[in-house]
C-alpha positions in Angstrom: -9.8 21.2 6.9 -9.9 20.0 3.6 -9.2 16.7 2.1 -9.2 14.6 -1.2 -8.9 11.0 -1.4 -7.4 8.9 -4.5 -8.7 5.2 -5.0 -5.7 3.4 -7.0 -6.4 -0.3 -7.5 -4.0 -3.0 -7.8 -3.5 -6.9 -8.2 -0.9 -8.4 -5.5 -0.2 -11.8 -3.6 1.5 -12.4 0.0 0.9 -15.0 2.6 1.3 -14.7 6.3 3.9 -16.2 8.9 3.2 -17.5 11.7 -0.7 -18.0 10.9 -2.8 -20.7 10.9 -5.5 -20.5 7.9 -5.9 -20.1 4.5 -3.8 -17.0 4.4 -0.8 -19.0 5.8 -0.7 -20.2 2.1 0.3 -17.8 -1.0 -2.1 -16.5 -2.5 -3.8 -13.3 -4.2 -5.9 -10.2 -3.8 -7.0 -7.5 -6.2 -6.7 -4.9 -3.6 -7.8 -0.9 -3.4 -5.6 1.6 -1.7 -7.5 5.1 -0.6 -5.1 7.7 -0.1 -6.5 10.6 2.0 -4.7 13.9 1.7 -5.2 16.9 4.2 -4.5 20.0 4.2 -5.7 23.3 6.2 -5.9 26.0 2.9 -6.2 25.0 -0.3 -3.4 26.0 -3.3 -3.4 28.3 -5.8 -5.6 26.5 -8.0 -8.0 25.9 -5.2 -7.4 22.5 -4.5 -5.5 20.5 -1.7 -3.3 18.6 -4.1 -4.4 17.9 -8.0 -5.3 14.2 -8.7 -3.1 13.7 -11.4 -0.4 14.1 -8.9 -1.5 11.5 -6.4 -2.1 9.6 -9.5 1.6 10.0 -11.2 3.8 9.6 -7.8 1.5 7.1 -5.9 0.0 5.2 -8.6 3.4 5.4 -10.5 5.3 3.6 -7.3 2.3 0.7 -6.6 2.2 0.0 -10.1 6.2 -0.3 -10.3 6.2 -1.9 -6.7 3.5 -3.4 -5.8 1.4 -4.7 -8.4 1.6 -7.9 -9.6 4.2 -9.1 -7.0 4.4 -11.2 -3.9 4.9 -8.7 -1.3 6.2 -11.0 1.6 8.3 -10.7 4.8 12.1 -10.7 3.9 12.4 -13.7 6.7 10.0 -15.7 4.8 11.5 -19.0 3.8 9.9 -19.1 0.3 11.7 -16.1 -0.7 15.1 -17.6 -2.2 13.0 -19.9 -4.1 11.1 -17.2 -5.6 14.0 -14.7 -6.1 15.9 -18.1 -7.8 12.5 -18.4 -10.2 12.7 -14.7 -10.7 9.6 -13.9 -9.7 8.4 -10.4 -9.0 9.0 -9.9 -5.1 8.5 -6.5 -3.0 10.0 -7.5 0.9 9.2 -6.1 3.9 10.5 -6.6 7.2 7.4 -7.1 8.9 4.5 -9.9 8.2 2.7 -8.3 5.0 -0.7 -8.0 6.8 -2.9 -5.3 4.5 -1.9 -3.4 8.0 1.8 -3.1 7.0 1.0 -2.8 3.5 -1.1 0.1 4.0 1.8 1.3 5.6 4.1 1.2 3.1 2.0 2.9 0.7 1.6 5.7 3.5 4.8 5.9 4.6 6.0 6.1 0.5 3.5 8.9 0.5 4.8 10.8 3.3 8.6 10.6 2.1 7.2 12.4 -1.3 5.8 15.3 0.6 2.7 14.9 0.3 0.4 15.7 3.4 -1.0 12.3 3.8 -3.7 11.5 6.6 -4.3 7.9 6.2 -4.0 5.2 3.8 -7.2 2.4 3.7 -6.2 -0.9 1.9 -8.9 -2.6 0.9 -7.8 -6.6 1.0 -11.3 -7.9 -0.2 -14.9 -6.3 -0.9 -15.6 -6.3 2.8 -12.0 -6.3 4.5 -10.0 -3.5 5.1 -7.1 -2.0 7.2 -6.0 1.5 7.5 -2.7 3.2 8.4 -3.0 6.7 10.1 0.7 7.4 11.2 1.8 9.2 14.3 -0.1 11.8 15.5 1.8 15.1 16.1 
């Protein structure tokens, strides 16, 4: 088995519902997503997938989607306030833990073909969550 991974970094801010603590509040990370493609034989070129691609389509959709934004749960009650203030919003239906964020930038991944493994999201310098998918 082979496998590359692609570290594409990113500035975003969520809070959490249903929390008590300081993430209960908005606030901001300058997060790291590690994108770990698989793959059995190796392409033409020799390589599982070229970086530039991961790079292009990945990087292309967190920097367009993700960065910058609030990425919050479409039931939270701040989010009509913020869409009236035009603020930069990406919604989700689920609490926007770096669990289901990782998610999103794995499942995003998967949808564009490529053979993704797992997805790390680094939330802080010593906090991170990773996304695997299902097992087939």
């Amino acid at each position: 088995m082979y496998s590359v991974t692609k570290i594409i970094s990113f500035c975003y801010g969520h809070r959490l519902l249903n929390y008590e603590g300081k993430c209960q509040y908005l606030h901001g990370h300058n997060g790291r997503a590690e994108i770990l493609i698989e793959s059995e034989a190796l392409d033409s070129l020799s390589m599982v997938i070229d970086f530039s691609d991961i790079k292009g389509i990945i990087g292309g959709f967190i920097d367009k989607e993700l960065d910058h934004r609030m990425i919050l749960s479409k039931k939270d009650p701040v989010v009509q306030k913020l869409k009236e203030l035009k603020e930069p919003l990406f919604l989700i239906d689920e609490n926007p833990t770096a669990e289901n964020i990782a998610k999103v930038i794995y499942e995003f991944t998967r949808e564009k073909g490529f053979p993704v493994s797992a997805v790390k999201l680094w939330e802080t310098d010593t906090s991170f969550a990773i996304y695997q998918g299902n097992k087939v």
